[in-house]
One Martini backbone bead per residue (centre of mass of N, CA, C, O) as a GRO file, in nm:
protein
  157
    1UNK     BB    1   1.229  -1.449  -0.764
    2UNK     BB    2   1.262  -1.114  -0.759
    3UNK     BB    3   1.528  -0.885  -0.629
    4UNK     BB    4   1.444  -0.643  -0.405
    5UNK     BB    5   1.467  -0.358  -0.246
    6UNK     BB    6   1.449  -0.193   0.049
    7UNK     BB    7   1.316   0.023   0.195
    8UNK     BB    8   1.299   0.403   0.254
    9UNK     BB    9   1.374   0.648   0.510
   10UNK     BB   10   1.241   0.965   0.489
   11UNK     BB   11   1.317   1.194   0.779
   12UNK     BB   12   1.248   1.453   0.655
   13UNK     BB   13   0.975   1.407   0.489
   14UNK     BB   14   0.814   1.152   0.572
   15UNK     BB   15   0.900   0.900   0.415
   16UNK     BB   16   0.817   0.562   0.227
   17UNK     BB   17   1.025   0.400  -0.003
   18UNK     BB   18   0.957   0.170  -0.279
   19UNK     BB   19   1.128  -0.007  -0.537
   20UNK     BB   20   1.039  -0.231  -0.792
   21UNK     BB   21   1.065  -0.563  -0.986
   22UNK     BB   22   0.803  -0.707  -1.192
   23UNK     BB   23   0.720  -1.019  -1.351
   24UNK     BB   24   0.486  -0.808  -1.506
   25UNK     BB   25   0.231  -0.691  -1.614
   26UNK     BB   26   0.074  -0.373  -1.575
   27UNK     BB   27  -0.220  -0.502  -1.548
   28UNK     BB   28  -0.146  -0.710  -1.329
   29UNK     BB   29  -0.042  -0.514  -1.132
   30UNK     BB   30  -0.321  -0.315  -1.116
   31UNK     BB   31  -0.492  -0.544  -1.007
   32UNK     BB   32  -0.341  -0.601  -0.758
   33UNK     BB   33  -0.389  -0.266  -0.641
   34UNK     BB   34  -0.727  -0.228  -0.695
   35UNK     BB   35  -0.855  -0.525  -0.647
   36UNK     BB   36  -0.964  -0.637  -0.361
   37UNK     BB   37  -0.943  -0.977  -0.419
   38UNK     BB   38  -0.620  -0.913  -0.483
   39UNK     BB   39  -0.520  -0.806  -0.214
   40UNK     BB   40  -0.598  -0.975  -0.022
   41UNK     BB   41  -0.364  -1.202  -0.136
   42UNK     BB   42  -0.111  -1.000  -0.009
   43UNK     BB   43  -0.231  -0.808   0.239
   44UNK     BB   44  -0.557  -0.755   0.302
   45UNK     BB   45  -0.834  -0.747   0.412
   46UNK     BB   46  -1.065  -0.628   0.121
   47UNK     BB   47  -1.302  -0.346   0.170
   48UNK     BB   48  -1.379  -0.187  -0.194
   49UNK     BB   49  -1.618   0.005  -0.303
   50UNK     BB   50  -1.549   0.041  -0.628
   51UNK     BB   51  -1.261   0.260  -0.678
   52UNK     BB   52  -1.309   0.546  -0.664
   53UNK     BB   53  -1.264   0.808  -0.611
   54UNK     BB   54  -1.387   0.783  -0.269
   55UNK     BB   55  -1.372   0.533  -0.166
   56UNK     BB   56  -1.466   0.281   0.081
   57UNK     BB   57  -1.329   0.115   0.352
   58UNK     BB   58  -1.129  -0.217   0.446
   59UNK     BB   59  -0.890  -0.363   0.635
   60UNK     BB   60  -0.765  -0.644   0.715
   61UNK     BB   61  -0.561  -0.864   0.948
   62UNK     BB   62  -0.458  -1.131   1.069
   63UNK     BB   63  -0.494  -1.034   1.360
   64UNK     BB   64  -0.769  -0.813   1.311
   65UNK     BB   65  -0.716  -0.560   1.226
   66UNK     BB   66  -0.862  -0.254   1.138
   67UNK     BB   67  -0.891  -0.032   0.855
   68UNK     BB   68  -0.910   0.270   0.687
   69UNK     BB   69  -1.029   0.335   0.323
   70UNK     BB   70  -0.929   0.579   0.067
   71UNK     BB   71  -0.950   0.688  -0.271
   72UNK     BB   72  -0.770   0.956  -0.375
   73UNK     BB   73  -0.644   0.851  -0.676
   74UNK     BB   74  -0.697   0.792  -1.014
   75UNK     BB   75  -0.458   0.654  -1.301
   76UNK     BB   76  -0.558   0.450  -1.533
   77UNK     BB   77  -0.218   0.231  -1.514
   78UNK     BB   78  -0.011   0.440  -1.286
   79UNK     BB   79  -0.228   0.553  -1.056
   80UNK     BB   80  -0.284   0.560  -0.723
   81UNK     BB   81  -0.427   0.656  -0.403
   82UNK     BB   82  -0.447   0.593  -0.032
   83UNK     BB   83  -0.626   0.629   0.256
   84UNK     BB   84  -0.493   0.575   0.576
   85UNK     BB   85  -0.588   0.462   0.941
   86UNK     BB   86  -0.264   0.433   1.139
   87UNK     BB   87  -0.254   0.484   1.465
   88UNK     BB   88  -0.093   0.260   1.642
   89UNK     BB   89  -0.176   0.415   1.941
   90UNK     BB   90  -0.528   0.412   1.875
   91UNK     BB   91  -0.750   0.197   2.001
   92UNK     BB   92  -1.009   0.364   1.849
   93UNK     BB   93  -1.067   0.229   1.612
   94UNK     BB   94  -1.237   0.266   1.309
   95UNK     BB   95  -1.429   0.291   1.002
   96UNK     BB   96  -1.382   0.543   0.977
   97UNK     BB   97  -1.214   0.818   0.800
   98UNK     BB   98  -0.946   0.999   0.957
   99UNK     BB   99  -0.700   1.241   0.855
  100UNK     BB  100  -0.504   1.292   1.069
  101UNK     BB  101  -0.456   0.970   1.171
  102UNK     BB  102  -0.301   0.966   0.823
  103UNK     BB  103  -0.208   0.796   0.543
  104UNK     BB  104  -0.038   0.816   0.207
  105UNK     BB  105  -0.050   0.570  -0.078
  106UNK     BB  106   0.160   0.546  -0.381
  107UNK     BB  107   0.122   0.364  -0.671
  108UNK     BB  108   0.357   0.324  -0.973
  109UNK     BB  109   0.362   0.270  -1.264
  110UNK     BB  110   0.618   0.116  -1.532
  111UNK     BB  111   0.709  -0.017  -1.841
  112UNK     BB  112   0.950  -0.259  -1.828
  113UNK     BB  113   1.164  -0.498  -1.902
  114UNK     BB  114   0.996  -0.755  -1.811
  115UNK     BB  115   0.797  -0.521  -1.687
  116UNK     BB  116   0.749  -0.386  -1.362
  117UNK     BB  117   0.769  -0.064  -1.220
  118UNK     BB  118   0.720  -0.020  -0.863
  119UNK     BB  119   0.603   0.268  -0.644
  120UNK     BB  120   0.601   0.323  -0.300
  121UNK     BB  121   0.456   0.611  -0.122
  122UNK     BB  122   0.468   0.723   0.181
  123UNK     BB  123   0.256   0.968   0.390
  124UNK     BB  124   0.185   1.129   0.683
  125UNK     BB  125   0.394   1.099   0.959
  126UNK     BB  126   0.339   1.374   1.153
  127UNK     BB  127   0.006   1.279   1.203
  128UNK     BB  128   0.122   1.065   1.427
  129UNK     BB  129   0.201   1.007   1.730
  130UNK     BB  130   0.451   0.813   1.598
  131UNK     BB  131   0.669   0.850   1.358
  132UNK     BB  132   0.893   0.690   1.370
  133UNK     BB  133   0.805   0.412   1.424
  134UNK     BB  134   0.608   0.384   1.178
  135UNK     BB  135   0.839   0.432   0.982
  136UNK     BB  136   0.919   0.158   1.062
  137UNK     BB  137   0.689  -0.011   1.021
  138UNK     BB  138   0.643   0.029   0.709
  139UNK     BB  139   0.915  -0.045   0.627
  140UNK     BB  140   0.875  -0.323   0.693
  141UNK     BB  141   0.599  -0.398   0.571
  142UNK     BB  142   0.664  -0.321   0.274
  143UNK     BB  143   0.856  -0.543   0.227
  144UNK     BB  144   0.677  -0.755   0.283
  145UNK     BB  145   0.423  -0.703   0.097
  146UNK     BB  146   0.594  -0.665  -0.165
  147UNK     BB  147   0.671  -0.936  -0.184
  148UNK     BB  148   0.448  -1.126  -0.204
  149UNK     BB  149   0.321  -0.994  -0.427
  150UNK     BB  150   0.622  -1.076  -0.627
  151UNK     BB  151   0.486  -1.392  -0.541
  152UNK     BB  152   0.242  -1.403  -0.699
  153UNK     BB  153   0.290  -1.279  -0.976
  154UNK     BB  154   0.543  -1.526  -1.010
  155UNK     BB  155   0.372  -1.762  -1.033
  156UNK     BB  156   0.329  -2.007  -1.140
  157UNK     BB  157   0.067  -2.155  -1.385
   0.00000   0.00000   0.00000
């Protein structure tokens, strides 16, 4: 599996960004960022009917927490953008996506040698209760699933 750098957090934007590369074609990491059955895979429990701009729907985690989830721009295969309700201290989680306590995650994708190189932006951590906290916390998440990805992805077929 390819070792790549951890998130880092820039605490003046309010922004966790991570780049990796994928040994896989940028089709097949498109696929695994864009549609539910494959998110599921890696991510969390994906349930997002359309896929596009404005499409609506729910992450499920291991845990059980449900967040909602919006396409907020697509531009197929360089770039996606989802908004998720992810304010970690507000108990009344809904279905609904509330864009004030809402962060804001950008995949950009690259055909690199031997592969793709993924960038994913997080930002709108100012709208949170906690932004310091989530933003550490986002950058743990962001590693660790991005990891997951990398090893889904890279896994011999």
């Amino acid at each position: 599996m390819t070792t790549n750098p951890t998130s880092v957090v820039d605490h003046d934007a309010l922004t966790v960004r991570r780049t990796i590369h994928i040994a896989a074609s940028v089709d097949k990491v498109w696929r695994a960022v864009t549609e539910p059955e494959r998110i599921s895979q890696w991510f969390g429990q994906t349930v997002l009917p359309g896929g596009a701009a404005g499409a609506q729907g729910t992450i499920t985690w291991p845990d059980g927490v449900t967040v909602p989830i919006r396409v907020e721009k697509i531009d197929p295969p360089r770039m996606v953008s989802y908004r998720w309700g992810n304010d970690e201290t507000d108990a009344a989680v809904t279905d609904d996506l509330d864009v004030r306590p809402s962060t804001v995650f950008t995949f950009t994708l690259e055909p690199v040698d031997e592969g793709t190189q993924l960038t994913v932006v997080e930002s709108g951590f100012e709208a949170l209760t906690d932004p310091a906290g989530a933003l550490e916390s986002h950058r743990e998440g962001w590693d660790d699933e991005l990891d997951k990805l990398v090893a889904l992805l890279e896994a011999p077929r």
